[in-house]
PLY file of the C-alpha trace (Angstrom):
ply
format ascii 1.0
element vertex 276
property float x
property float y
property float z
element edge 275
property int vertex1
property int vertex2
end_header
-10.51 45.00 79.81
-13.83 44.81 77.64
-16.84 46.73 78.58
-19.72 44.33 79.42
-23.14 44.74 79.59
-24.97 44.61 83.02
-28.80 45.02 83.38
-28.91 46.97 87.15
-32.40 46.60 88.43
-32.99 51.04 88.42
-35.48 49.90 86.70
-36.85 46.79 85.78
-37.19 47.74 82.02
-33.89 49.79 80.90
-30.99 48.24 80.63
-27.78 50.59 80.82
-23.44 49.60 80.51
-21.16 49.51 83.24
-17.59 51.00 82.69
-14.96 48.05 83.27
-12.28 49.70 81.18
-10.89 51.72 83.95
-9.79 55.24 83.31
-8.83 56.89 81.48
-12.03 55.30 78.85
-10.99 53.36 76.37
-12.25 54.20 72.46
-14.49 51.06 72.51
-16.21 52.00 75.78
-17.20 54.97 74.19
-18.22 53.82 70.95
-20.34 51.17 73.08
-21.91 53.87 75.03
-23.14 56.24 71.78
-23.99 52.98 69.79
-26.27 52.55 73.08
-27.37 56.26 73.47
-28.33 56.11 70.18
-30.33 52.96 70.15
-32.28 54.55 73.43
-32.44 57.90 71.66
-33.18 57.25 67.96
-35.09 60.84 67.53
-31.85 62.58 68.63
-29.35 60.95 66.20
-27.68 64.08 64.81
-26.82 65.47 68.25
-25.80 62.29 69.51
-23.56 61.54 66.74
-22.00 65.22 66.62
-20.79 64.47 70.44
-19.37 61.63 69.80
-17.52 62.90 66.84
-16.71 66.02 69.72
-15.39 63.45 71.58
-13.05 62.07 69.00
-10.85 65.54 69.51
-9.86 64.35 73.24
-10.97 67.65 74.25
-11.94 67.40 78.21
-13.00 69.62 80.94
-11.24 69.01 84.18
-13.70 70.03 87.18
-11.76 71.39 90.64
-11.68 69.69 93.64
-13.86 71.03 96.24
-12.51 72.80 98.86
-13.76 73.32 101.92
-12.62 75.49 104.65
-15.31 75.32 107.35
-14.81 78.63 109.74
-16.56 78.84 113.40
-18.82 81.24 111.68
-19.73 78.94 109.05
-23.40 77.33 109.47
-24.26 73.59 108.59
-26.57 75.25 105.94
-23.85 76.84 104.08
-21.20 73.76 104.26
-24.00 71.49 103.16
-24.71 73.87 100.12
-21.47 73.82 98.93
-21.52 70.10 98.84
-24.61 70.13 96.68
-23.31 72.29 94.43
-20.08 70.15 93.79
-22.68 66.92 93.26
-24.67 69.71 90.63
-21.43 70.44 88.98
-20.57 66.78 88.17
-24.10 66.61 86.92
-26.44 63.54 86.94
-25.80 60.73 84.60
-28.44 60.52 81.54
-26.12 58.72 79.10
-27.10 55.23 79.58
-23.46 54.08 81.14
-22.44 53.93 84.45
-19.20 55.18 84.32
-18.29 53.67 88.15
-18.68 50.35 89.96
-19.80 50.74 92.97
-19.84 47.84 95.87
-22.17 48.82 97.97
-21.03 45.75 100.43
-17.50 47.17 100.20
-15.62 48.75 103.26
-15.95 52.47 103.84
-12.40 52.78 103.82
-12.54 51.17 100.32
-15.11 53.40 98.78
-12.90 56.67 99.45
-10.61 54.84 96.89
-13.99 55.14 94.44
-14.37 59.18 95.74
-10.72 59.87 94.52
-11.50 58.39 90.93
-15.13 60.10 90.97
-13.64 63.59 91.66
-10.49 63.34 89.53
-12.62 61.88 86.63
-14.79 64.70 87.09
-18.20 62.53 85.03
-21.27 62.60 85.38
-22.49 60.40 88.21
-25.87 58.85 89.67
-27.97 58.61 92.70
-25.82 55.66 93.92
-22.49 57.99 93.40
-23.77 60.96 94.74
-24.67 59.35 97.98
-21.41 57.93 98.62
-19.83 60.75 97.10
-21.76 63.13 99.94
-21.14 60.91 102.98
-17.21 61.54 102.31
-17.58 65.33 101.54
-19.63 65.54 104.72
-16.67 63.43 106.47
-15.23 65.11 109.92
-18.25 67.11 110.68
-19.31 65.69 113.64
-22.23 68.19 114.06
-23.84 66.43 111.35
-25.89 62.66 111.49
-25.92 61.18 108.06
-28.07 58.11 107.11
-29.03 56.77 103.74
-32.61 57.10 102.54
-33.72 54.18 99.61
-36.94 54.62 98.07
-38.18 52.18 96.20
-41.42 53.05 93.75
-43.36 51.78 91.06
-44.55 53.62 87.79
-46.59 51.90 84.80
-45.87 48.44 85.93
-41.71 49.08 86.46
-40.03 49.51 89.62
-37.46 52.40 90.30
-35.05 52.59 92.89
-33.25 55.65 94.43
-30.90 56.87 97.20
-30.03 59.47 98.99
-28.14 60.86 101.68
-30.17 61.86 104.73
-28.49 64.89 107.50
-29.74 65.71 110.92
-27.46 68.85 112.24
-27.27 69.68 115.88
-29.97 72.18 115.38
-32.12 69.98 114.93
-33.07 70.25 111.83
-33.44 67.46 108.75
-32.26 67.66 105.01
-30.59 65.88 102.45
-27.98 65.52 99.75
-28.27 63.79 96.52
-28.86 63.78 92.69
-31.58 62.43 90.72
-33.38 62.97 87.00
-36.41 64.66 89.20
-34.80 68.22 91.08
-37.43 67.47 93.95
-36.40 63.96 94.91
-32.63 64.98 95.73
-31.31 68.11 97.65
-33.63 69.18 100.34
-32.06 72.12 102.56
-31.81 71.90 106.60
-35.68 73.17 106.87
-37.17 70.26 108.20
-37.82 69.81 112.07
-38.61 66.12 112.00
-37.51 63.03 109.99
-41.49 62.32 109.03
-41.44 65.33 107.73
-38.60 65.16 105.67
-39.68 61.56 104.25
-43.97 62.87 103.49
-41.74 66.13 101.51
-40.55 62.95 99.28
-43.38 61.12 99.24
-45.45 64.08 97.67
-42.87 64.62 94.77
-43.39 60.61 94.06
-47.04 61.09 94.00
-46.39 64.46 91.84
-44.66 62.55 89.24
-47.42 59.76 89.46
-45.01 57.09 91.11
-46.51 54.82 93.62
-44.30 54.81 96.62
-43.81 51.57 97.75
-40.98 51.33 100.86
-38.67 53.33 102.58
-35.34 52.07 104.05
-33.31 54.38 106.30
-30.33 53.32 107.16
-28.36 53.64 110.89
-26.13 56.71 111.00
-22.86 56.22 109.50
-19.68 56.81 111.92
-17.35 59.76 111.09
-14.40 57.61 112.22
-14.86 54.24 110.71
-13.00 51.19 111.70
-10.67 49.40 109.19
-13.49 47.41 107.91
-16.67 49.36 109.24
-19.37 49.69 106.19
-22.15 51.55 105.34
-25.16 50.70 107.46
-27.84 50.96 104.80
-30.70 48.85 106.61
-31.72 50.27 110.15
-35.58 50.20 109.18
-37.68 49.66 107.00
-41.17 51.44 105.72
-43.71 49.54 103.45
-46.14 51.99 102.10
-48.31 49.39 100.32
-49.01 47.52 103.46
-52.40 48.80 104.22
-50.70 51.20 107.01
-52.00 54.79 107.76
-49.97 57.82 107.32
-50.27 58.22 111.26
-48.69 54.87 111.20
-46.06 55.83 109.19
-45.28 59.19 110.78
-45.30 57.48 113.89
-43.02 55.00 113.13
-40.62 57.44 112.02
-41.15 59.54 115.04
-39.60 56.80 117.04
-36.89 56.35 114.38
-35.82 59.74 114.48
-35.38 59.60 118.31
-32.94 56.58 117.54
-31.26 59.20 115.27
-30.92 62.09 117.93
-29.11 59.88 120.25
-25.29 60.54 120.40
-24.08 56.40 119.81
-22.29 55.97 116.77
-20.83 52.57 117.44
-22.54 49.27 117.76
-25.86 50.68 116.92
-29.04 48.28 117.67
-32.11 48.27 114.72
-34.77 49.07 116.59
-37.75 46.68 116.77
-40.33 47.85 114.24
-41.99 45.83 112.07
-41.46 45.96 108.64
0 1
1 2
2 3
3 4
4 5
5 6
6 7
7 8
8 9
9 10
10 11
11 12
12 13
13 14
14 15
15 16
16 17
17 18
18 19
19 20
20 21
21 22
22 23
23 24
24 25
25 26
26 27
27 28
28 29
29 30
30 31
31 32
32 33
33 34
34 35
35 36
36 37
37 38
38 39
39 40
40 41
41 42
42 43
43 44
44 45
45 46
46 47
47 48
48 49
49 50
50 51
51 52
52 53
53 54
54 55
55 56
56 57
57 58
58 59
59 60
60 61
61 62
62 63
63 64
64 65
65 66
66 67
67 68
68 69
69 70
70 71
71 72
72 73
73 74
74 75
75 76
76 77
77 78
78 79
79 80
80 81
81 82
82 83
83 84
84 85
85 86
86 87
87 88
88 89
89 90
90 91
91 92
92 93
93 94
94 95
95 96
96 97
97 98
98 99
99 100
100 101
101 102
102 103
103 104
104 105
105 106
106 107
107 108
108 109
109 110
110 111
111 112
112 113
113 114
114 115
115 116
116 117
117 118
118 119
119 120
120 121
121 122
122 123
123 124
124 125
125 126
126 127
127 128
128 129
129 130
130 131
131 132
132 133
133 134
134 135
135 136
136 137
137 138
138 139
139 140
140 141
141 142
142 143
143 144
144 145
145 146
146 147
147 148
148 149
149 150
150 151
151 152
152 153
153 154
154 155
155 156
156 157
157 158
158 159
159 160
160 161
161 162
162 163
163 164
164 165
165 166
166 167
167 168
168 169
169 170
170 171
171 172
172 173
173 174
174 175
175 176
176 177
177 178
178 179
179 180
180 181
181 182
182 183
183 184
184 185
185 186
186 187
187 188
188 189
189 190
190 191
191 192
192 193
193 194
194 195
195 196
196 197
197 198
198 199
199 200
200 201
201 202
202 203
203 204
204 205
205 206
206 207
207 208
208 209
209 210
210 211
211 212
212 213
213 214
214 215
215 216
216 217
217 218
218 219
219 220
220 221
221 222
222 223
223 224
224 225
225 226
226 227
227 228
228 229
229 230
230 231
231 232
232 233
233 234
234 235
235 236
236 237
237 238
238 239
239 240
240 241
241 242
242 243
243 244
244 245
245 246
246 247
247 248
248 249
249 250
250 251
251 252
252 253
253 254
254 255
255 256
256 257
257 258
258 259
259 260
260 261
261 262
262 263
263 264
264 265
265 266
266 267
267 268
268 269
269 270
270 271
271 272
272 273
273 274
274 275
């Protein structure tokens, strides 16, 4: 199969490839992607050009599959560490192809096909991958409540998007796992005692990196025994920040959200009724 070229809204300005050649890559996929790189990155021709040449040699680094061998002593902080730092060691994606499809409609079942190729190809992956990648790493441990967090912001007229993978442990604590270009927009330990608290800890990096924040979706928690044809539940609410409502408002609204959260249902979850 050829490689074509998809424009995926992470922004509404920079286009990037999808990989439809399968793996292992094909030599025109990766000619594509450097003739890309290059046209993105015209300052940085020599370096680009001496990895693809690098590349030429077939020389590749196999990462190890993670391993995890969660004792009774073991704490949720620990276990969620070492999933972090198997999402660091794939490493987030700069080079301007996205090496995976994802179908974010598809079965959960179905996406653990996706996690066996992401892990055995061992690339560099994105927001989208790293979520997906950490809801089936965190699989099993029922102590934990995961739920997807999308932010959607605006910088210099473009719109960004982002995900990650939000954790309530039966401590009661909130964190999150994830990758992202920005190191305070993705992992955030188990050190937060509420979900607003955990969401205004995001909102400040936006602001730090002078992005204006403009929604919030968290999604319902996701079951750690899926049904045949059970998928992700990304929308369970939704937060506009640019609709003229008060951080109270906000905090309050995620107050009652994180409530929803601490409950113990898993199956046939109800949205609850807050405007959007």
């Amino acid at each position: 199969m050829v490689m074509k070229r998809n424009i995926f809204k992470m922004s509404d300005y920079v286009p990037f490839f999808t990989n439809k050649s399968g793996f292992p890559i094909n030599a025109e996929t990766w000619k594509s992607m450097f003739d890309f790189c290059l046209k993105q990155n015209s300052d940085c021709k020599k370096q680009i050009t001496d990895l693809y040449e690098s590349s030429q040699e077939n020389v590749t680094l196999k990462k190890p599959l993670p391993m995890f061998r969660v004792n009774k002593t073991e704490t949720a902080e620990i276990f969620l560490n070492k999933v972090q730092n198997y999402l660091n060691s794939l490493e987030y994606n700069y080079t301007g192809m996205q090496f995976f499809q994802v179908n974010r409609g598809a079965s959960i079942i179905r996406l653990g096909e996706l996690v066996k190729t992401i892990m055995l190809a061992s690339l560099p992956i994105k927001c989208l991958e790293a979520t997906i990648l950490a809801i089936f790493l965190t699989q099993g441990q029922e102590y934990l409540k995961r739920f997807t967090m999308s932010f959607v912001s605006e910088f210099n007229g473009n719109v960004f998007r982002h995900v990650v993978l939000g954790i309530y442990s039966s401590s009661g604590l909130f964190g999150a796992l994830g990758l992202s270009r920005r190191e305070n927009l993705m992992y955030k330990p188990l050190n937060f005692p509420s979900l607003s608290l955990l969401i205004n800890n995001y909102t400040e990096a936006y602001h730090g990196h002078y992005h204006k924040l403009l929604r919030v979706k968290i999604g319902l928690p996701i079951s750690h025994r899926p049904y045949m044809l059970e998928k992700i539940p990304w929308k369970g609410v939704v937060i506009p920040f640019n609709k003229g409502y008060t951080k109270k408002d906000i905090n309050n609204i995620l107050d009652q959200y994180s409530r929803f959260i601490h409950s113990k249902q898993q199956k046939n979850n109800k949205i609850l009724p807050i405007e959007k």
